[in-house]
N, C-alpha and C positions, 0 to 999 in steps of 0.2 A: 504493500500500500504506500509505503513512502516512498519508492524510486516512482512510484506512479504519481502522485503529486508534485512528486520532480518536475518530471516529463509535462503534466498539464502546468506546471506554473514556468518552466522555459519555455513554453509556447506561444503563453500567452508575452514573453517578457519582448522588448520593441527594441534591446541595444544589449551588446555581451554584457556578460557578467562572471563572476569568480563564484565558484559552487566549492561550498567546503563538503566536509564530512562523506567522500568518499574516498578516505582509503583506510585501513585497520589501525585498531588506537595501537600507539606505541610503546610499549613497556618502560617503564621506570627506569632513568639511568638512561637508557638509550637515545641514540640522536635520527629523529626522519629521514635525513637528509644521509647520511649514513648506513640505515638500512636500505633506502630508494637507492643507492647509487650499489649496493651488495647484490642488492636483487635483479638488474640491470648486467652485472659484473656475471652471478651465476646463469643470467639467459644466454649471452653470448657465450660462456662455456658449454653450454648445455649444446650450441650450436657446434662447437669446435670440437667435443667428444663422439658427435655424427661424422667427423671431416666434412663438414661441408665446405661451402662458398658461399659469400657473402656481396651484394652489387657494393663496390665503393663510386657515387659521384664523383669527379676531379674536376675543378674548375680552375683556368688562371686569373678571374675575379672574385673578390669576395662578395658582388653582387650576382647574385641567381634567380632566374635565368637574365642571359644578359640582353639587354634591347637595344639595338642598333636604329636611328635615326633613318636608315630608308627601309623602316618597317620589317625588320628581319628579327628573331628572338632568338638565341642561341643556347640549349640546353647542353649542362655538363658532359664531358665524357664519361663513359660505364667502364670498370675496370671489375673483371671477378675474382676477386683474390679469402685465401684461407683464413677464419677468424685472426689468427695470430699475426698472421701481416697487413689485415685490413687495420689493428689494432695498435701497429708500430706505428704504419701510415698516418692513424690520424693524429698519436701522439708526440711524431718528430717537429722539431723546431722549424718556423717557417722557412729559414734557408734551404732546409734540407729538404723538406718537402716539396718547396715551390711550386707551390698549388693550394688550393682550400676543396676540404676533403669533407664527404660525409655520407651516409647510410639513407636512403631515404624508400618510404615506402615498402619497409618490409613487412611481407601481409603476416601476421598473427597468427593467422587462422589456418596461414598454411604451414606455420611454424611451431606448432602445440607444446614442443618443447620449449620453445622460449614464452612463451602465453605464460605456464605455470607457473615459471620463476619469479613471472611483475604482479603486482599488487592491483590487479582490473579487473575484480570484481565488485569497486561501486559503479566504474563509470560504467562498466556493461552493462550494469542492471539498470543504470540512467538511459541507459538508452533501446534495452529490453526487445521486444518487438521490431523495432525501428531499426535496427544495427544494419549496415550496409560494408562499414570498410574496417577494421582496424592495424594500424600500420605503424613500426616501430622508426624513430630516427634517432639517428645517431653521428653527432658531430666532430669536428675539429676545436668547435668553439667559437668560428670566425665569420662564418658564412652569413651573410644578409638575404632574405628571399624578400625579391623587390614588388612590389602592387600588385596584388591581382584578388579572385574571389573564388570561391568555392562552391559548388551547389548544393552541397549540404550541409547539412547544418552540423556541429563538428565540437566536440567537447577535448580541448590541449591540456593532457595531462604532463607537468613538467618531474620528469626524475632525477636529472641529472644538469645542475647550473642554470640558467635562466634562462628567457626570450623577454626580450621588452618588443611588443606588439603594438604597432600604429595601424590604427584601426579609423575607417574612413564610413560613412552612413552610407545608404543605396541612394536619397538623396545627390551626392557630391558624386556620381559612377559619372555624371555628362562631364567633369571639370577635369576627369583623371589622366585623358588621353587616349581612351580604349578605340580599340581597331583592332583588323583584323591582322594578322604576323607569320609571317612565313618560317617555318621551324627548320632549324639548324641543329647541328651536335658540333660540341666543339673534338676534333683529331687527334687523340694522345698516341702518340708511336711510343710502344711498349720497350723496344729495343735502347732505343736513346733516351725515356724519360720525359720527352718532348711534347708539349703542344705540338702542331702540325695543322693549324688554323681551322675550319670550320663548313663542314657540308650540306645540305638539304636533309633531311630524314628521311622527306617521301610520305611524310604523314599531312594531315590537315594542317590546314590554318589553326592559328592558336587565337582564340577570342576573349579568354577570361583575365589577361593579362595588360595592363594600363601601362603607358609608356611614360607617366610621370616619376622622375627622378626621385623621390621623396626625400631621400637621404642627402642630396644635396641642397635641396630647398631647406630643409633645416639645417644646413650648416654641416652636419656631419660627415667625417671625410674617410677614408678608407679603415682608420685605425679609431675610430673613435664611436660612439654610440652606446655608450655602458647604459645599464639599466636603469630605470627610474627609481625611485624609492617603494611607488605605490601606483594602483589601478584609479585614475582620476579623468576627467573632462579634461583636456588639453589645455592650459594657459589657466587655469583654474586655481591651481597651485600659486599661482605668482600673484592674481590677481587677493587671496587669502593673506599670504605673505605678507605683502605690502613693504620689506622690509627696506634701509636703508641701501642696500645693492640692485634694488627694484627684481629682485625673484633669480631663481638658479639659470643656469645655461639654455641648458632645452629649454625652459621655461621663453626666456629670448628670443632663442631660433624657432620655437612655435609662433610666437606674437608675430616673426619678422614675418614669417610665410604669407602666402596671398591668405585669405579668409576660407577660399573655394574649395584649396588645396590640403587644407591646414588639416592634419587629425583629426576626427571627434572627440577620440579616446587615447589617452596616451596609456597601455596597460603593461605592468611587467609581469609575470609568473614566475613564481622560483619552487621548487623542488618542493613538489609536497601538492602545490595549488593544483587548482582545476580553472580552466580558462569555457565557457560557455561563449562561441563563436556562429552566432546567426548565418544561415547560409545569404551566401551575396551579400554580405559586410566585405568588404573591399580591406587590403592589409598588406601590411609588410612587417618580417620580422627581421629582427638583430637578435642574434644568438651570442650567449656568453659563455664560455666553460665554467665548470667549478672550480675552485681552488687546488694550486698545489701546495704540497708542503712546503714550507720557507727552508731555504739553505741553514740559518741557523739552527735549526731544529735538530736536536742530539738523534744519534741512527739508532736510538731503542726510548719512542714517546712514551710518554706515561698514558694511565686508560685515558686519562679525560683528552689528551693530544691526539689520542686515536681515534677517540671518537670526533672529533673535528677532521680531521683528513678524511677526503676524499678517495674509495677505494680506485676510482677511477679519474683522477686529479687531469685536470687538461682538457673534457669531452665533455659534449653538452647531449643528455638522451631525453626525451621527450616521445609521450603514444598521442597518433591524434583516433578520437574512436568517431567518423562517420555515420550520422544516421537521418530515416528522412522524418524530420519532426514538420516540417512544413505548416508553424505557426503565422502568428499575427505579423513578426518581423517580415519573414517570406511573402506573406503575401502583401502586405506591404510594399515594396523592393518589387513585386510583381506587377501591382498597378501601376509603379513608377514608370518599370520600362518594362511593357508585356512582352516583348522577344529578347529578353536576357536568357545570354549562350549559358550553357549546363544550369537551368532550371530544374531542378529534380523538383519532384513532391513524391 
């Protein structure tokens, strides 16, 4: 009865929102963010004890996918490599790696061993009936995914370091730049390590993807965009503030933006939250890894140092669980603009 009240009160809800109390209460002494990042740790074992393969993204941007100005979008290159080298890959130093690297869309459901290991039995049952996708990601830490929207409606469970989410209303979809994009992959030659620049797929047009820059409208530049403090109305914070510096950075680079352009929502998620994402809410994420241990730190912590470290220091994992709740938001977004591309209900 309670995930069902879930489900009718996200339906009825007209803008995301943060859903607590899906995941198991945490024992005394222990730290969430430490068991999330353990249970995360044992599914990609669970996958490397099969010998499998695992897809790695490789991009040479840290914005994904990338949008070329005469209407071209250029999707990462696919790399199949063994849990343990998918593992080094995205924990090597950027010199070394020379690329921004990440796991995305691993289906769950085809994956049973790694399903038991994470902790998805609220949001499943959040979304009960209605379940369509559930998919595992797994980062570098570094990768920005630039504008676009989704057709369903989508609850981001963070397990592993955060996403700070700029999140834009179906309102502002005419301001964003949407068109349609001729899909590319970008060419890594496996021999040499290399880029090797960028080909047609052969697939569709890609239409749910907006060609507004967002990260540079707000100022933010390749190395930069750390997280927010908190899930807020954009410019919101500053406006509360009021203080003597006249409000934080982003706070700033919000206000500077056009009005049109500018976030609804500025939202962060960190390990533990649950992010409720309306389908065709329009977004972009910056991704942050978790903490690694500080150099200082003696090579035998004490408990409570342990339980502060990250068993997976460097990576940022995150479940998105897909489902079709096709509320007031949806339909909403639907009157706006009745031929919006991937409209599921």
């Amino acid at each position: 009865n309670g995930f069902a009240q879930l489900r009718a009160a996200l339906s009825e809800a007209e803008t995301p929102i943060l859903v607590q109390g899906l995941l198991p209460d945490v024992p005394p002494g222990r730290s969430l963010e430490h068991l999330l990042a353990h249970s995360v740790k044992a599914a990609l074992e669970a996958v490397r004890t099969k010998n499998r393969t695992i897809r790695i993204d490789v991009s040479p941007t840290n914005d994904v996918p990338l949008k070329l100005d005469n209407g071209t979008i250029i999707l990462p290159a696919e790399r199949l490599l063994p849990v343990d080298e998918a593992l080094a890959l995205l924990r090597a130093p950027d010199f070394e790696r020379g690329c921004r690297a990440y796991a995305r869309h691993l289906d769950l459901r085809q994956q049973e061993e790694m399903a038991r290991e994470l902790p998805l039995g609220g949001v499943l049952s959040a979304a009960g009936p209605l379940l369509q996708a559930v998919n595992l990601w797994l980062g570098d830490g570094s990768v920005r995914s630039t504008v676009h929207y989704d057709g369903w409606d989508n609850l981001l469970l963070q397990l592993v370091g955060a996403k700070r989410v700029l999140l834009f209303s179906p309102e502002q979809r005419t301001h964003l730049g949407y068109r349609s994009l001729a899909e590319h992959r970008f060419i890594f030659d496996e021999a040499t390590r290399r880029f090797d620049g960028h080909a047609p797929t052969g697939g569709a047009d890609v239409a749910n993807h907006a060609t507004l820059d967002v990260f540079a409208a707000l100022g933010l530049s390749a190395r930069e965009g750390e997280p927010s403090a908190m899930c807020e109305a954009a410019g919101d914070k500053r406006a509360e503030d009021g203080g003597a510096d006249g409000g934080d950075a982003n706070g700033d680079a919000l206000f500077a933006a056009d009005t049109a352009t500018r976030p609804a929502l500025d939202c962060t998620v960190r390990a533990g939250q649950a992010l409720f994402l309306p389908a065709l809410w329009s977004h972009a994420v910056i991704s942050s890894p978790s903490s690694s241990p500080s150099p200082s730190q003696s090579p035998s912590p004490s408990p409570s140092q342990s339980q502060s470290q990250s068993p997976l220091p460097g990576l940022n994992a995150a479940v998105n669980v897909w489902f079709a709740l096709g509320g007031e938001s949806h339909a909403r977004a639907l009157r706006l603009d009745p031929a919006c591309a991937e409209a599921h209900v």
